[in-house]
N, C-alpha and C positions, 0 to 999 in steps of 0.2 A: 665073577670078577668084573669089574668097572674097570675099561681102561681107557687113556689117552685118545687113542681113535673112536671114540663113543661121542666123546665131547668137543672136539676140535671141529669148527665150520669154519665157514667166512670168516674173516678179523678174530679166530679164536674164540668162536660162539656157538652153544650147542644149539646143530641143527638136529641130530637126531632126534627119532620120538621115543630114545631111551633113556632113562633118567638115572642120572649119575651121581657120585657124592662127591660134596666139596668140604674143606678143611674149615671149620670156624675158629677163629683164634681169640675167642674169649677167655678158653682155656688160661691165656698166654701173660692174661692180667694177675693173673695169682687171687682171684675170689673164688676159686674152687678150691680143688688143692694145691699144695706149690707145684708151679714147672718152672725149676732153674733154668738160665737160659740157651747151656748145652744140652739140655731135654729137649728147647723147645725146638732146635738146629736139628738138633737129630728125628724129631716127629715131621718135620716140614719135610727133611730127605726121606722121609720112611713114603709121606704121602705121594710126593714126587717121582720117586722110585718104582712107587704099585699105578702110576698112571694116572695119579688125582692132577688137576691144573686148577682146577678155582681154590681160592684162599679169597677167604673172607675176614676184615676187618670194621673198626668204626673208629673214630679218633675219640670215644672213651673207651677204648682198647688200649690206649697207649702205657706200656708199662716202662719206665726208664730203666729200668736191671734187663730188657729182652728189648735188642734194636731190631726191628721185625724188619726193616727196610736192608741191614745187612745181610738177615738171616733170604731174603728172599733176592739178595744180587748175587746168593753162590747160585742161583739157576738162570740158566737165559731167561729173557724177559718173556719170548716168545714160546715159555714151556707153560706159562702163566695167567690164569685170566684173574685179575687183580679187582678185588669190588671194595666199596667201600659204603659209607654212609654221611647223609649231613642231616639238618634239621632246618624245618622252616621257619620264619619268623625271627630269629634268631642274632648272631652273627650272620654277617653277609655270606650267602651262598659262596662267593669267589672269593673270601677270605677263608671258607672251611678248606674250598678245593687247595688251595695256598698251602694251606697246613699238612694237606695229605700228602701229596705231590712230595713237600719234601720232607716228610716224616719215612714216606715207604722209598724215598731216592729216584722216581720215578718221573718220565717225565709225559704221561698218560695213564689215566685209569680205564681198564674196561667199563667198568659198572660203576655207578654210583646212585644209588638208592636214594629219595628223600623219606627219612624217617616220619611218619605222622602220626598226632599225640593229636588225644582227644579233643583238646583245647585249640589244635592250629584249626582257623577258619581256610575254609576251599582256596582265600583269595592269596594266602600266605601261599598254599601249597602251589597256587598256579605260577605266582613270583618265583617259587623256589624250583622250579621246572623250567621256565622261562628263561631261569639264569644256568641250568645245565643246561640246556638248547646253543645258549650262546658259547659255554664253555666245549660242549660239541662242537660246534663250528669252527672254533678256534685250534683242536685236535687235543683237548685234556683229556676228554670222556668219550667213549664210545657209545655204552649203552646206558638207557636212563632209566632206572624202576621208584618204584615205591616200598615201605616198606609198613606193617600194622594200618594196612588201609582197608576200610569196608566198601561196601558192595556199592554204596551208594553216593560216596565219592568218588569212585572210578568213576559210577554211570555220569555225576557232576561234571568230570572232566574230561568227557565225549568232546572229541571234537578239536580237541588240545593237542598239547605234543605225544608222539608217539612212546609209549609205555610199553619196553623191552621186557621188563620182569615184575613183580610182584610178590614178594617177602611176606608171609604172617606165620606166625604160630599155628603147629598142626604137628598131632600127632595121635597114635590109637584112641589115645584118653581125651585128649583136646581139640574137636571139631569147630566149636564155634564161629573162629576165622577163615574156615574154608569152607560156605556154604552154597547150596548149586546156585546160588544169585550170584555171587563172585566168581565163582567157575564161570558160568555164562557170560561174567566181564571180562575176564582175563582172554577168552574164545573173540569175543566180538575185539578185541584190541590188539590181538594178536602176542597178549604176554603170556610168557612163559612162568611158572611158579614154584616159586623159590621155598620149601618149608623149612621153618630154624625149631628150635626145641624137640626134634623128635623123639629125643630120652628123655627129655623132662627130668631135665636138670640132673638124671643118672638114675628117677626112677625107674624108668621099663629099662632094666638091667638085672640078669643073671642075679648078680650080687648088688646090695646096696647099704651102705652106710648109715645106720641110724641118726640121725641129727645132732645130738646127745653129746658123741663121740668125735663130731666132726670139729675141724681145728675152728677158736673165736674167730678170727676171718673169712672165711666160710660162708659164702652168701645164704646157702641153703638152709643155717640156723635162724633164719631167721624170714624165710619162704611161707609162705600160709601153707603150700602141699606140703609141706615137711613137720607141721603141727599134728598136734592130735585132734581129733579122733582119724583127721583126714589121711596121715601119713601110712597110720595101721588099716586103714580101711583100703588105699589102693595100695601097700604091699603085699598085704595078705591074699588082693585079687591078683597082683600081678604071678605073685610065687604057688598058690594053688591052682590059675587057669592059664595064663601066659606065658611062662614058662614051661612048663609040662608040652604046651600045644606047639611052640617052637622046637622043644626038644624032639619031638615025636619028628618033626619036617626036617630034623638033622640040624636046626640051626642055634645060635643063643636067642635070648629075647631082645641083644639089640637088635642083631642082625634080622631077626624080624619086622620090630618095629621100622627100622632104615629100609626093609622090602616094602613094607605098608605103605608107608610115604611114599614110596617111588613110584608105587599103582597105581596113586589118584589123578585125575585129569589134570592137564596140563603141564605134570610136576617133570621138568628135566633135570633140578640140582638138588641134591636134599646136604642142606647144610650141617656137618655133623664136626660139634670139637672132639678135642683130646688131648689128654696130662700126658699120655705115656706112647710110646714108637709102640707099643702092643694092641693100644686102642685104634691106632691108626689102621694096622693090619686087617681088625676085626673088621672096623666099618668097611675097609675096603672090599673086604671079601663078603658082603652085603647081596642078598639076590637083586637084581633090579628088576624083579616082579615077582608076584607070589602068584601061587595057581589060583582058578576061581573060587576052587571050594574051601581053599586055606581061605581066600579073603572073607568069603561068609561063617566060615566059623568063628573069624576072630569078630567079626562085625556080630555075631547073635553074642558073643561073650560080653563084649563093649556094652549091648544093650541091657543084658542081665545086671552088670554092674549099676549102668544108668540108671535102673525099674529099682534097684535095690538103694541105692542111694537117696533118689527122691522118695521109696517108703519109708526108709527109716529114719533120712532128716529133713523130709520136704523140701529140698530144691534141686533142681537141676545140676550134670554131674559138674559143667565148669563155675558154677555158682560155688558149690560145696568145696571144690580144689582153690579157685582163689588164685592168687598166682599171676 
């Protein structure tokens, strides 16, 4: 179990070197499946209640039927580490922060992330740092990360403002974004790492929904991993090898995959949504490490899949997912 004194340091930031899980509220957009918005009150008290404090958002999060800023002033502020995200290049950095501030009712964010897309140039993302540096100073932000950055834009902005966290995508299936080059960035900078998707989008799950079936709004009808051949190729590995190998360790295959993530270096938050107060439970009771030999068994499984994918449709596994 993850709890509250796991996570709580200085200013409400995790110092430990144990990795915890935080609430994503993409859930809360209604692109997955619906969560009314007395679901999504009662998932946020479920997380709160089991000891979670990070909530995560992004201002295309915003869904006008769920006032996320109400739902987060039934708790003290100080129960909370509140993150969010902007974009560089864009809208002005301090008109995003403008937006957030009074979207969530708040009159500071812990985190805020600059998102980076393949297209922003280094010099967008140093302006867009530059200008959370000054909204730091001014007392809006506490900590500053990034988020979908590689290894060699961090190494770019050696030297710059100081880089608290670190956001990519990472999960059993999906390595690409956390490679030992950006581990050894996040080390030499002092950020802590942030993984989002570690179910993959509800893949590495016990049970999972065919595409098919899933309602027309439904992001994942429309996901490249949720396509054929690709979808039947990693459920079939999930439900004949990953599952089995979780159940044997007493656990589901999230709550696996959510220990997986929490192993790898650096990683103190592993960001995990949720439609329902039951999913919130699960993730909660999540190990925050798995033993060695679990981790190499799932690592030779991972690889099997990987040898099998590139023989039978020649590319690499995150080429063939997509996504």
């Amino acid at each position: 179990m993850i709890s509250r004194h796991d996570v709580v340091g200085g200013g409400g930031w995790p110092t430990t070197t144990r990795a915890v899980v935080g609430l994503g509220t993409f859930p809360f957009t209604g692109q997955l499946s619906p969560v009314p918005a007395d679901q999504a009150a009662v998932i946020l008290d479920e997380f709160v209640a089991a000891g979670g404090q990070y909530v995560e958002t992004a201002p295309s999060y915003h869904n006008p039927a769920i006032d996320l800023g109400r739902l987060l002033r039934r708790h003290r502020r100080d129960e909370l580490v509140l993150a969010t995200k902007c974009l560089a290049g864009d809208v002005s950095v301090a008109q995003q922060l403008r937006g957030e501030l009074r979207r969530l009712g708040v009159d500071y964010l812990d985190v805020v992330q600059v998102r980076v897309r393949q297209s922003d140039p280094v010099d967008a993302v140093t302006d867009a740092l530059a200008a959370l540096v000054r909204a730091q100073q001014a007392g809006c932000v506490r900590r500053i990360g990034l988020s979908r950055v590689t290894a060699s834009v961090l190494a770019e902005l050696a030297g710059g403002p100081r880089i608290d966290m670190v956001q990519n995508r990472l999960s059993v299936i999906h390595r690409a974004e956390h490679s030992d080059a950006l581990a050894d960035s996040c080390h030499r900078h002092g950020a802590l790492f942030n993984p989002c998707q570690v179910l993959e989008r509800g893949q590495l799950c016990d049970v999972s929904v065919p595409p098919d079936v899933r309602a027309a709004a439904d992001i994942r009808r429309r996901k490249s991993e949720y396509r054929e051949p690709v979808h039947g190729v990693i459920r079939r590995w999930v439900t004949g090898t990953l599952v089995p190998l979780a159940h044997d360790h007493g656990l589901s295959t999230e709550q696996l995959s959510i220990g997986w993530a929490a192993s790898r270096p650096h990683v103190r938050t592993v960001v995990v949504g949720a439609s329902s107060p039951e999913q919130v439970r699960h993730s909660m009771g999540a190990p925050r490490t798995l033993r060695p030999e679990l981790l190499v068994m799932i690592d030779s499984a991972y690889r099997a899949l990987a040898a099998y994918v590139r023989t039978e449709f020649g590319v690499p596994l995150d080429r063939f997912r997509g996504g």
